[in-house]
One Martini backbone bead per residue (centre of mass of N, CA, C, O) as a GRO file, in nm:
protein
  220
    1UNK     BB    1  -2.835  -0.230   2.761
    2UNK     BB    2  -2.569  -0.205   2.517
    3UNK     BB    3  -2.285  -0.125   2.626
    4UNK     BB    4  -2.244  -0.373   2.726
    5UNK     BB    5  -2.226  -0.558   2.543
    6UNK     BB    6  -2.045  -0.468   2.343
    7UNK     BB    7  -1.802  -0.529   2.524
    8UNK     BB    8  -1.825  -0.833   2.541
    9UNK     BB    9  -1.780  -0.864   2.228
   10UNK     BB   10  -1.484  -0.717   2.250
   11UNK     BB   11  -1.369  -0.944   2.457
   12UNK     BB   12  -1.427  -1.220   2.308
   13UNK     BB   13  -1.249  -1.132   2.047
   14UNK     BB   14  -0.971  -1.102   2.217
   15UNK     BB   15  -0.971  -1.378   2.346
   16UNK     BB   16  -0.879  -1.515   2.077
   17UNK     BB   17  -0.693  -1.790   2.146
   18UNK     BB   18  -0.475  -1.991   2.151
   19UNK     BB   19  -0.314  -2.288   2.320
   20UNK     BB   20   0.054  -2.116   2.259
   21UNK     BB   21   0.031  -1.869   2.167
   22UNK     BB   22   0.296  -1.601   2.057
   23UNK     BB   23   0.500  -1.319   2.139
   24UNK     BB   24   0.799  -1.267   2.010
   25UNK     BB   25   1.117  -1.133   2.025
   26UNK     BB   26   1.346  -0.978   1.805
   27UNK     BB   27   1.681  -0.970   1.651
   28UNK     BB   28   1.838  -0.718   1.381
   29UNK     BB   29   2.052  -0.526   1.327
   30UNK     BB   30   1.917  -0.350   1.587
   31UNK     BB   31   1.633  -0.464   1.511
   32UNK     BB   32   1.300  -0.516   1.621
   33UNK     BB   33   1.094  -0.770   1.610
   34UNK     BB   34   0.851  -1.064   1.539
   35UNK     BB   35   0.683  -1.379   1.662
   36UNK     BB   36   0.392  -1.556   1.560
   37UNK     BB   37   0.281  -1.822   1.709
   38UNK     BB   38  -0.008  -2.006   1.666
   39UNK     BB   39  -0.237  -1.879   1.570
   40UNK     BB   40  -0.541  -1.812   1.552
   41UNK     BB   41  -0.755  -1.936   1.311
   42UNK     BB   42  -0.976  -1.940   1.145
   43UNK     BB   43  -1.116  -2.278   1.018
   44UNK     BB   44  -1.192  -2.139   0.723
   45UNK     BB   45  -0.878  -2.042   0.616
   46UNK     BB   46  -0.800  -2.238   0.437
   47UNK     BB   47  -1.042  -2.219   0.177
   48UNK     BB   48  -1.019  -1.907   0.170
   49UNK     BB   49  -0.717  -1.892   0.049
   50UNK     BB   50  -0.854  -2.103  -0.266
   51UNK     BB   51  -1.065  -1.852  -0.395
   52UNK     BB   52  -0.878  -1.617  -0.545
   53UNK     BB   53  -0.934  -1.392  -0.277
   54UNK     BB   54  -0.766  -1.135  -0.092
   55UNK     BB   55  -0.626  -1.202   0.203
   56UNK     BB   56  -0.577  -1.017   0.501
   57UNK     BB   57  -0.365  -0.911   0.744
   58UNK     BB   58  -0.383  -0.711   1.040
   59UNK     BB   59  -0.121  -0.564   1.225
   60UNK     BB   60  -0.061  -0.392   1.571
   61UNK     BB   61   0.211  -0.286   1.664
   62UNK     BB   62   0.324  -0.246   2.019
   63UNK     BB   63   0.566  -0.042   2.202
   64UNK     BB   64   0.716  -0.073   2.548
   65UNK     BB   65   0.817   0.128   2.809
   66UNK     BB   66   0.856   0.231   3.097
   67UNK     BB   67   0.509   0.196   3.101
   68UNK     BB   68   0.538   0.345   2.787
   69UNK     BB   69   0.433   0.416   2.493
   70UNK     BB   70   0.685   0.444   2.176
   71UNK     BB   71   0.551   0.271   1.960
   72UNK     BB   72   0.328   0.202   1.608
   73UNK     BB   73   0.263  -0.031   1.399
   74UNK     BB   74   0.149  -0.170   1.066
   75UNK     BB   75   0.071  -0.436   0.961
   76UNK     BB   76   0.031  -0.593   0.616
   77UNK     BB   77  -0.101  -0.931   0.484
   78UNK     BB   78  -0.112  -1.043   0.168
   79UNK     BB   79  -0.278  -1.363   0.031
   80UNK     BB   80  -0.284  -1.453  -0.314
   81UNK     BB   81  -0.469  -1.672  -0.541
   82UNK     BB   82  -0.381  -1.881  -0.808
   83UNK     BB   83  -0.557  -2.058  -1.000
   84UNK     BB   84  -0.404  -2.132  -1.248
   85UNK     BB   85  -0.092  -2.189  -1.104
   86UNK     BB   86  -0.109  -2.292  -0.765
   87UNK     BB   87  -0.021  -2.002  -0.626
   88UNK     BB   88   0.142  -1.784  -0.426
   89UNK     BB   89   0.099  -1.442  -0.262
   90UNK     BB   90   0.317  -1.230  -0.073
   91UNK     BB   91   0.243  -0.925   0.136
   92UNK     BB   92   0.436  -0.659   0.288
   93UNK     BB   93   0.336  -0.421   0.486
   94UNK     BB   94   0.516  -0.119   0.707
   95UNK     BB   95   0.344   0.148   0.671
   96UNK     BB   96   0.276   0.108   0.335
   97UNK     BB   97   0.573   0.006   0.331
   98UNK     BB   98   0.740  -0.229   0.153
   99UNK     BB   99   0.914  -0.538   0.279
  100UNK     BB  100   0.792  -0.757   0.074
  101UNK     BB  101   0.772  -1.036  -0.169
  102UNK     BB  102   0.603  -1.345  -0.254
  103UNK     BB  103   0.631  -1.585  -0.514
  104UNK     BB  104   0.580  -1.880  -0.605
  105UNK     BB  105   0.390  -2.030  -0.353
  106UNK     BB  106   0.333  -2.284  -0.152
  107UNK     BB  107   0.115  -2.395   0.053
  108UNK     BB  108   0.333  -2.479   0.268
  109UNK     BB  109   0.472  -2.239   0.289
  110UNK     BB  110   0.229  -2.058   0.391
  111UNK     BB  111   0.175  -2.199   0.653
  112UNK     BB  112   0.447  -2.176   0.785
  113UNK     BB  113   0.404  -1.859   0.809
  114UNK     BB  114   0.145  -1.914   1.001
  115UNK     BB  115   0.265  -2.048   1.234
  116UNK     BB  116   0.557  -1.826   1.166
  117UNK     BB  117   0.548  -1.493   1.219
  118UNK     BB  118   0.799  -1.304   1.057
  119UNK     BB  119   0.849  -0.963   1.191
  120UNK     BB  120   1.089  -0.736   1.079
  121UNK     BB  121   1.226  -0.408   1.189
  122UNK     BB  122   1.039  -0.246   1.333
  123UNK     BB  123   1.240  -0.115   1.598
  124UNK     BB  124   1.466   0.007   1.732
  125UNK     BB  125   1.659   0.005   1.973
  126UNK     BB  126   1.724   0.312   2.053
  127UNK     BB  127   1.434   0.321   2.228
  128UNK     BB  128   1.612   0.172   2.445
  129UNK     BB  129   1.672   0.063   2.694
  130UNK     BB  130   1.895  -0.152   2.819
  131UNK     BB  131   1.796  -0.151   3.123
  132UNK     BB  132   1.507  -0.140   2.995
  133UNK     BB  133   1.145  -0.276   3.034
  134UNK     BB  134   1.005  -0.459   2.786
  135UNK     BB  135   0.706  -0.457   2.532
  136UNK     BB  136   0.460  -0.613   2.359
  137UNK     BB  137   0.181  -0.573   2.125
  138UNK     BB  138  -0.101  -0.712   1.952
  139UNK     BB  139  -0.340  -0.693   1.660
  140UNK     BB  140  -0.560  -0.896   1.498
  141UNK     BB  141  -0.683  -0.922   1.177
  142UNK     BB  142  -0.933  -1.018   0.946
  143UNK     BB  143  -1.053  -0.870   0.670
  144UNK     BB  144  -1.108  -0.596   0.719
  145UNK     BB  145  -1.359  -0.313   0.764
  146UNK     BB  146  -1.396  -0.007   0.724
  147UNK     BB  147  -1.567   0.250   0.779
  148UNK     BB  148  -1.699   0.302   0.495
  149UNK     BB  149  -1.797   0.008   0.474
  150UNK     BB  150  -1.988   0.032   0.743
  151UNK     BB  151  -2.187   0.231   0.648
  152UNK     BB  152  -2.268   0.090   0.416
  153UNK     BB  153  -2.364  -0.170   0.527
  154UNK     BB  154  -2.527  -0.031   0.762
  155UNK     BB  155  -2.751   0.075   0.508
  156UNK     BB  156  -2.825  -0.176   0.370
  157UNK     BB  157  -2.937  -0.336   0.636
  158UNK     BB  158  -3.169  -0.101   0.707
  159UNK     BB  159  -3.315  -0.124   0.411
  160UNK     BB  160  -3.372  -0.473   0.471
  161UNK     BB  161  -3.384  -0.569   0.769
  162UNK     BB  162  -3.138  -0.751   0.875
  163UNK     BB  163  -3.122  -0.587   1.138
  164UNK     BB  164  -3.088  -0.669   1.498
  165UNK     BB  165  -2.964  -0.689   1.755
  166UNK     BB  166  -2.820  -0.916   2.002
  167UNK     BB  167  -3.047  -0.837   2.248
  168UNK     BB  168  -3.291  -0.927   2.084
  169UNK     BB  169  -3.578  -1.068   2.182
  170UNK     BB  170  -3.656  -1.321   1.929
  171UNK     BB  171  -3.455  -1.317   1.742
  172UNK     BB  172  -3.535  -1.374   1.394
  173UNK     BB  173  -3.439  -1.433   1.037
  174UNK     BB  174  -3.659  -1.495   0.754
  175UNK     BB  175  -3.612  -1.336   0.499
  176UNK     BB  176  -3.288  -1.267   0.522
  177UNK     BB  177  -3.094  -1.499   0.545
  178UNK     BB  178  -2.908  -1.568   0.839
  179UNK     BB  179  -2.807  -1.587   1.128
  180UNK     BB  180  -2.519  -1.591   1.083
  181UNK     BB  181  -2.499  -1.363   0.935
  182UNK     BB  182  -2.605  -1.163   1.132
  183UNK     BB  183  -2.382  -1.233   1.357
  184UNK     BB  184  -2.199  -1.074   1.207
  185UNK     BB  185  -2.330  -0.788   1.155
  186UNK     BB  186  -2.318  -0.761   1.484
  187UNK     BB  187  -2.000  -0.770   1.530
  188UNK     BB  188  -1.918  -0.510   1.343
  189UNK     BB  189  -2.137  -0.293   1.475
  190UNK     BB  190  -2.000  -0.315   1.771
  191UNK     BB  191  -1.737  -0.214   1.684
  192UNK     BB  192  -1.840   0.041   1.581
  193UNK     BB  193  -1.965   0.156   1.803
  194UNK     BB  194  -1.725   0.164   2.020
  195UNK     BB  195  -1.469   0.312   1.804
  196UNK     BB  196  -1.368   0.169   1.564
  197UNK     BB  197  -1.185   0.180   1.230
  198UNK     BB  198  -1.242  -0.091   1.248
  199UNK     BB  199  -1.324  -0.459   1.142
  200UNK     BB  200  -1.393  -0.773   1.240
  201UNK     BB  201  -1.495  -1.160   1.254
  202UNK     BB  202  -1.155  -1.143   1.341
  203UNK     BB  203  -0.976  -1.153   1.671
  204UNK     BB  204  -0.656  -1.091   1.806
  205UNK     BB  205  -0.464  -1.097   2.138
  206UNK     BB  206  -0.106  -1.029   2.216
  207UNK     BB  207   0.139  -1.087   2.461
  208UNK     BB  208   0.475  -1.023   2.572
  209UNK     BB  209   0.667  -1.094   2.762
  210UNK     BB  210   0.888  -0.960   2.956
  211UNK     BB  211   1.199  -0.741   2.830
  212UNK     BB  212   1.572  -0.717   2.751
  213UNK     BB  213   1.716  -0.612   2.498
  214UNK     BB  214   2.007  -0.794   2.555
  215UNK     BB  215   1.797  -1.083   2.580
  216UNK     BB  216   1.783  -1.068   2.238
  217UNK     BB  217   1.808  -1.268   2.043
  218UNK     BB  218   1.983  -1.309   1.688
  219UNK     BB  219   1.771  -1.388   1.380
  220UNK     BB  220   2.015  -1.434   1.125
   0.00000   0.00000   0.00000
């Protein structure tokens, strides 16, 4: 049976939390924002980095309220290495309107950032009751791969038989790719068979402690 699989893998990549990361609520004049401490990236992000191509990181946060969903944006962080001048590009969109744009940023700048994401002005405060328990979820993805583009590679995978279920027994790649590739395409495959509108070869979900809006510190 596929549809445990598919599960066990949708569950294994939720789970990849590094051990100390956090999702902080934060406060700035009257608008709740978030901070991402510590996220796992995975360890070959480093490298991806300075390859001179737009690395994407694609975040859903979530606001939830007296025990149900209040509110919910979309951060996108683009992050282009100019091979040229040896500087970074970042660029925030919350719900595809531009919130921030730096250019001419040093790698350490950028680490200093990846290791404490912090977007502000997310969510009013005025959707929460002062006296009522809020609380935060994120997902994010990196380099996420929209369904269009999951449909494209999933017929080229078909024409050239590259493609094999991971729970097929004694299954192994002779002919085109590595073990490896395959097994990237196959858990794209099942996020996607899941009914995901988007895939990614990694992925992280955090929530925030329990907090009441008058308890979150103003962080101007």
């Amino acid at each position: 049976m596929r549809r445990p699989v598919a599960l066990l893998v949708m569950l294994t990549l939720a789970a990849r939390t590094a051990v100390g990361a956090e999702l902080i609520p934060v406060m700035r004049d009257h608008h709740l924002g978030i901070a991402i401490r510590a996220a796992a990236l995975p360890t070959t992000f480093p490298n991806d980095l300075v390859s001179g191509l737009t690395n994407k990181l694609l975040i859903h946060v979530t606001l939830f309220a007296g025990g149900r969903q209040v509110d919910r944006k979309t951060v996108e962080i683009s992050i282009k290495y100019d091979l040229w001048d040896e500087t970074f590009k970042l660029t925030m969109t919350v719900d595809e309107a531009v919130a921030a744009i730096r250019s001419n940023l040093a790698r350490e700048a950028v680490d200093a950032f990846l290791a404490d994401i912090q977007i502000p002005d997310l969510f009013a405060a005025g959707e929460m009751r002062e006296d009522g328990v809020a609380a935060l979820r994120v997902e994010m993805l990196l380099n996420p791969i929209e369904r269009e583009r999951i449909e494209a590679i999933q017929k080229w995978v078909a024409e050239n038989s590259t493609y094999t279920p991971a729970d097929t027994p004694g299954f192994s790649d002779k002919r085109v790719g590595s073990s490896r590739s395959n097994a990237i395409f196959n858990r794209i495959f099942e996020q996607y068979a899941h009914g995901a509108d988007t895939a990614a070869t990694w992925k992280q979900s955090l929530s925030s402690n329990p907090f009441k809006i008058e308890e979150v510190g103003d962080e101007r």
